[in-house]
N, C-alpha and C positions, 0 to 999 in steps of 0.2 A: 716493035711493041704491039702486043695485043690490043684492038681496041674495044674499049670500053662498051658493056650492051647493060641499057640500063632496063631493057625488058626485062633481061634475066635479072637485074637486081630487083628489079620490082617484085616478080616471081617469087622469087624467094624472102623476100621482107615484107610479103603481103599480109601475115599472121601477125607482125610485130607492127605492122602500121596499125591494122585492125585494132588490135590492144592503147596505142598510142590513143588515138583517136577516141575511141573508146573512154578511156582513162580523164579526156580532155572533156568528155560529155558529162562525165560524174562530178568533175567539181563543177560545171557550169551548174548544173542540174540541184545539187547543193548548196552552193552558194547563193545563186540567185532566184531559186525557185522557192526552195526548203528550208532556209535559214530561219525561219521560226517557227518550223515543226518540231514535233517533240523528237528526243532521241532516236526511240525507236524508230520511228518513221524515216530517218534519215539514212540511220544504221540499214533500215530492210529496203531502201531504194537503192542507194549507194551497194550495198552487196548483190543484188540481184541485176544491174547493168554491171557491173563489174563482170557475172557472173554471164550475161546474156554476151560479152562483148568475151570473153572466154571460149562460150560455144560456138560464134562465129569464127574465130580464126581456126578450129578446133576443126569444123564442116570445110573449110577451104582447105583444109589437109586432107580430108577423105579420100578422094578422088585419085586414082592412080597417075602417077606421071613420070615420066624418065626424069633421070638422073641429069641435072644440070648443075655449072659452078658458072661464079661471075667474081669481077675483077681479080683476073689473072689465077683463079683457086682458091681465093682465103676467103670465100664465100661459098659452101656445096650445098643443095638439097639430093638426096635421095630416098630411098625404102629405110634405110635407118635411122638418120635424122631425121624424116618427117613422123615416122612412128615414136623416135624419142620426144619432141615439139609436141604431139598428142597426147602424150603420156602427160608431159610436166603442164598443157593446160588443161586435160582432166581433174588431176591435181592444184590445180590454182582454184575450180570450178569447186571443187569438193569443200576447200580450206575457206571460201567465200559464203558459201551456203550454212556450212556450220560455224560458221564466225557471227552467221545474224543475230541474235540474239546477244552478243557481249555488249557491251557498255563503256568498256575500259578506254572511251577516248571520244572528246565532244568533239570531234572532227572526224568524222566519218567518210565523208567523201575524200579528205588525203589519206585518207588511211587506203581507203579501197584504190585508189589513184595509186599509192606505192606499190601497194601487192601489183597492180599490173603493169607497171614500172617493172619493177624485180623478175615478173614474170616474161617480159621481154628483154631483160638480160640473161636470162635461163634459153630462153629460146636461140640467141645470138651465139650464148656461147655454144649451144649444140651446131650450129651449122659454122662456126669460126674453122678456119684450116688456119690463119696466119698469126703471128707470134702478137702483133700492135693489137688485130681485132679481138683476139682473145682475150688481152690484157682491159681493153678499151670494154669489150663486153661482165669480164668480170668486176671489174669497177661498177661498174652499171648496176649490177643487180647487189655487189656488197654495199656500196653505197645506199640503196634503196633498205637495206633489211639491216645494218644499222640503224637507221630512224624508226622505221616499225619496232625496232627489240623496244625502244625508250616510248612507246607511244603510249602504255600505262603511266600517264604520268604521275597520279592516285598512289602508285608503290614504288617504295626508295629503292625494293629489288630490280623491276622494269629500268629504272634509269643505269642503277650501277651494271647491270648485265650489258645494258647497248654500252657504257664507257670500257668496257671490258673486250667486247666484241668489238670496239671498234679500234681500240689501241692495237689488240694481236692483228686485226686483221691490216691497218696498215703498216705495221712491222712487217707482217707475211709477204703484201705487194710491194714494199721496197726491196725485200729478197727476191723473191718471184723477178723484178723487173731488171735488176740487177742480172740476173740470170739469164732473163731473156736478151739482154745487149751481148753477152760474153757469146749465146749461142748466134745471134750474130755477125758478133766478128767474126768469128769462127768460119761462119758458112758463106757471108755475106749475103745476106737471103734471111727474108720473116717469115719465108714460107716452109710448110714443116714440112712437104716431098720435098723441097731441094735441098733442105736443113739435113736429111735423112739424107738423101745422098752425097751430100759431100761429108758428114761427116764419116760417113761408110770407105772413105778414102784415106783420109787422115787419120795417122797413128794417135793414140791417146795420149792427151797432155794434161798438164796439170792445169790449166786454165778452163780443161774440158769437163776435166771429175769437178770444179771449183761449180761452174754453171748446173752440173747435176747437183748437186746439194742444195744451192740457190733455189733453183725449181722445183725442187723437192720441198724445202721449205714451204713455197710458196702456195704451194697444189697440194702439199699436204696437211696445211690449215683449212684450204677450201673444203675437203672431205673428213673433215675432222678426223685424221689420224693422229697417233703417237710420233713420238712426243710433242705433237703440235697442236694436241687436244683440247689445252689448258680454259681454253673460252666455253667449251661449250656445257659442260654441266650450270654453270652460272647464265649461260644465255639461252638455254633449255627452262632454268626455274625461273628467271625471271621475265622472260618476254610473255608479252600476252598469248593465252597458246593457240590461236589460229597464226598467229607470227611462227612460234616454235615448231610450228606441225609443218610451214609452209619452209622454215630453214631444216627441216628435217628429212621433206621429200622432195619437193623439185628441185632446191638448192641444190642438191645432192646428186640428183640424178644427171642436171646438169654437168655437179662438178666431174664427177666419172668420167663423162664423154667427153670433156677434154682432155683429161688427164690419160684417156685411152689414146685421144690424135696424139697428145705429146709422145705419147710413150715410140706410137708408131717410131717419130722423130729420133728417139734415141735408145731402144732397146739392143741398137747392135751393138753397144758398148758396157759392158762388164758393169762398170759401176751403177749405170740408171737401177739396171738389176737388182742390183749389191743394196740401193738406196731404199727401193722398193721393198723386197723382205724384211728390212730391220724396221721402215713404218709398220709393215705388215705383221711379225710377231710382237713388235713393242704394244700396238693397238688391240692385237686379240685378248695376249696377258692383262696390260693393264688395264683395257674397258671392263672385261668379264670381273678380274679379280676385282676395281673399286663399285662394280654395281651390288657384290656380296653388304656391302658395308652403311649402304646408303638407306635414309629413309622415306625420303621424295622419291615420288614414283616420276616426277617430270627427271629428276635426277639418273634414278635407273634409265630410266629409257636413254638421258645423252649416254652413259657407259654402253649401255646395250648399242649405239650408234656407232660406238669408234670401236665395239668387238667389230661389229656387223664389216664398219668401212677399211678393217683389217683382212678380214676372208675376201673381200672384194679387190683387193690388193695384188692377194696371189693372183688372181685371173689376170690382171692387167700382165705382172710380172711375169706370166708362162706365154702371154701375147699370141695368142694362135688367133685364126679365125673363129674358133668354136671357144677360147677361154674370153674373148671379148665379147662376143653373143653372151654369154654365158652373166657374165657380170653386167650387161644392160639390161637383163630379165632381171637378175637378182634386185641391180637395181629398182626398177618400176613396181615390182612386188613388195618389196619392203617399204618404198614410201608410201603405197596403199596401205598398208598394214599399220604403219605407225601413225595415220594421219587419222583411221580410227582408232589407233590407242590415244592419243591426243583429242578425239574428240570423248571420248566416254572422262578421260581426267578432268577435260571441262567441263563437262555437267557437273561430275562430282562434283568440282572446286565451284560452284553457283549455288552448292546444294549445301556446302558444310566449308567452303571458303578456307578450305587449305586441299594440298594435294599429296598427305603425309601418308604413308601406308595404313595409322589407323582410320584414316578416313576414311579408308576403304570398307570397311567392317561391316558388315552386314547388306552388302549392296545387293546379293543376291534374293533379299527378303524384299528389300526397299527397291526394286527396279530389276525383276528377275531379266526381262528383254536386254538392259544394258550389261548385267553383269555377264550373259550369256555372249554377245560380243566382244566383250574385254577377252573373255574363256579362249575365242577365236583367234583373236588376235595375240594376244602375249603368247598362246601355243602356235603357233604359227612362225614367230618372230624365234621362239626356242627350236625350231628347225623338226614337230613332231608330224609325224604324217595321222592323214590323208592331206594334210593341209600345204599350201602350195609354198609356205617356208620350208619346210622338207626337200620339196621336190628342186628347189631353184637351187639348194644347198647339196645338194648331190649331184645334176648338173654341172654348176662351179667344180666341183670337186672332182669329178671324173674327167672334166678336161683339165685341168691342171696335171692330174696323172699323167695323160695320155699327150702333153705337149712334149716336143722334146726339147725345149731350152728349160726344162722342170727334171732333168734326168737327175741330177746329184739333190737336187732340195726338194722334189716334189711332195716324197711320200709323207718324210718328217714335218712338212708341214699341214699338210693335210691333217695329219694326227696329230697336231697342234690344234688344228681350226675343230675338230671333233673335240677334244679335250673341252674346248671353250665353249663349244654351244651344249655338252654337258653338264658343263657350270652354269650356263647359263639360266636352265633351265629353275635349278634351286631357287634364283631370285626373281624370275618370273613364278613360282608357284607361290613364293612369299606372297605377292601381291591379291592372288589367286584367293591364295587361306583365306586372307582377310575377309574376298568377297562372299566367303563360299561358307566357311567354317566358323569365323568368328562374328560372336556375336554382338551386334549395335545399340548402343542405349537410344539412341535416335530411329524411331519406327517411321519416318515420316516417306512416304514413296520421293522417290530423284522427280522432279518435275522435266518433262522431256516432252518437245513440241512434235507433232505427228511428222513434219519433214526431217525435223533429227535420227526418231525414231526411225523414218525412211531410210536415208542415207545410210545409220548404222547398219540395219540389215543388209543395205544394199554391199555397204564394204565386206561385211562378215560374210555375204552368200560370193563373193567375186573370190576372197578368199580360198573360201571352201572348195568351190566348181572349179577353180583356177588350179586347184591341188588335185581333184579328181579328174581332171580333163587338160593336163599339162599343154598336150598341144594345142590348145586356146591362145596360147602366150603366143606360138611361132605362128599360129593362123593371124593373129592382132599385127603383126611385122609384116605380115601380108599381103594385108588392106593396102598399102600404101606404097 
């Protein structure tokens, strides 16, 4: 037996203590310091250690370092996981900063305590290689963004959304866990390289396709695919939206990157395959076609999520080196992207306290700076160039071509995923009109604080440069 180096565990869970720790300081900090300061005050301490304890683990990733694993494999850092860990706490850092100003919960320090909670179950599960830790990490972080969806507890939507989310979601991990025992027995082993090779030995059984279904189930609620979507338009409109921004993007970016180690696990068998396309067309069709229909823009955007987590699918499913690169760009750029479409919806929703498309109506008179972001981002998110949703969607797509386990399905679905972000575009411009074209009986400017105002710009200009200057993306995988 291997023995144990708890250096190397230390190493690589040094970002997720940081956060712990961190997390432990906020509610002391709150509760004992600040419990009878006003709101705000509590709200703008509690998210700025949150945020400060973000950029710390954030700097411990900087630094180049070799590739190391601990306890036996089911623990790895390298250049990919630590750049994905960067990604999802810039993104925690981003969802923190523009969350200051909400209101929707006089507990402020649990509030910022879950997000970095959740945000070190995102981190876990990036560096997870083994079947128990992935499981034990995903619990982790759904556990935590369950209670944040209900944390508006002011609106009957916020509660029914977490009862909603939280029902599918442990349906999904009793399938998921299910599946992970069958794979198993199978292999004898939770580790997914020897899961991978032994089942590359063994003929296909029916207890084998039974365990791909399971896990498919399970992992395809985590990324909100088809037909396993059903939560998320409802816990998109009713969570508070630095909640909905934060299950939107890192939630996300995490889920991928396991869903990419599993795949490793089991793409040499036919059906993971077989499982993966029919998420992948059910999710492009039916996100695209019910965001046509929709009038909450928090609503479009969850459709616009399970098209997006459909195109992303194929990548996983054509599994090359270059289709999984492929799909962790696409990744990290689209939770940028939607976590400023999420923050411009919250202003709005402060400003006229709904998030229905006529709210939108005249934003570009009332807040030409915010609505010229939204511009950024919903065309972006529609795949139009210069903009770096273009570029990461043709990427994805030209490795998928060019895999060859894509030979008999590549083309047709490619031209499937073009189809949909054609479509999709229609109801991004819907939103658009609104800002642009139609006119608001409400002349009153969006009130927007100079750091809001920051941030927006700063995601809108990462956006743009990120599209004009693609290799930024592979130089940022670089660093690290």
């Amino acid at each position: 037996m291997t023995p144990v180096s708890y250096g190397d565990i230390f190493r690589i869970l040094t970002p997720e203590t940081i956060l712990e720790v961190v997390s432990l300081l906020v509610l002391f900090v709150d509760l004992a310091w600040l419990r009878r300061a006003s709101q705000a005050v509590r709200m703008r301490t509690a998210s700025l250690l949150g945020a400060f304890g973000s950029l710390l683990s954030l700097l411990w990733l900087l630094p180049n370092h070799a590739a190391i694993s601990a306890m036996g494999g089911a623990l790895v850092s390298d250049t990919t996981v630590a750049a994905l860990q960067a990604g999802i706490l810039g993104l925690t850092v981003l969802v923190l900063l523009l969350g200051i100003r909400e209101r929707f919960s006089r507990n402020p320090g649990e509030y910022v305590a879950l997000v970095l909670l959740a945000t070190t179950g995102m981190l876990l599960v990036a560096a997870a290689r083994d079947l128990l830790l992935i499981f034990v990490s995903l619990e982790l972080l759904s556990l935590s963004l369950y209670v944040l969806a209900a944390f508006a507890k002011a609106r009957a939507a916020s509660a029914e959304s977490a009862l909603k989310y939280y029902l599918f979601g442990g349906i999904s991990a009793a399938f998921m866990l299910f599946g992970f025992s069958y794979l198993y027995g199978l292999a004898g082993t939770t580790y997914l390289p020897a899961i991978a090779a032994r089942l590359s030995q063994l003929p296909l059984s029916p207890i084998e396709l039974v365990a791909f279904v399971l896990v498919a189930v399970g992992l395809g609620f985590k990324v909100a695919a088809a037909p396993f979507h059903l939560w998320a338009p409802d816990t998109y409109a009713g969570a508070p939206a630095p909640v909905a921004a934060l299950i939107a993007s890192g939630s996300k970016v995490a889920s991928f990157a396991v869903l990419i180690a599993v795949t490793a696990a089991l793409v040499p068998a036919w059906g993971w395959t077989a499982a993966l396309l029919c998420m992948a067309a059910a999710s492009i069709l039916l996100g695209n076609l019910s965001a046509l229909v929709q009038t909450s823009v928090r609503r479009i955007l969850a459709c616009s999520a399970i098209a997006h987590a459909g195109y992303m699918l194929l990548g996983i499913a054509a599994h090359t080196t270059a289709s999984n690169q492929a799909v962790l760009v696409y990744a990290l750029t689209y939770a940028l992207t939607t976590v400023g479409a999420f923050a411009v919806v919250a202003l709005v929703e402060r400003s006229t306290g709904s998030d229905r498309l006529d709210a939108f109506a005249g934003l570009s008179a009332r807040s030409p700076l915010v609505a010229a972001t939204l511009l950024v981002f919903l065309l972006s998110l529609a795949g139009i160039p210069p903009l770096v949703g273009f570029w990461v969607k043709f990427q994805l797509f030209a490795a998928v071509l060019q895999a060859p386990a894509a030979t008999g399905w590549g083309l047709g679905m490619v031209v499937l995923a073009i189809a949909g972000s054609a479509v999709s575009l229609y109801y991004y411009l819907q939103v658009l009109k609104r800002a642009y074209v139609t006119a608001s009986a409400d002349s009153s400017p969006i009130d927007v604080t100079p750091l809001e105002s920051f941030l927006l710009v700063l995601l809108a200009a990462a956006v743009l440069v990120l599209g004009l200057f693609p290799g930024l993306i592979s130089g940022f995988f670089a660093m690290f």
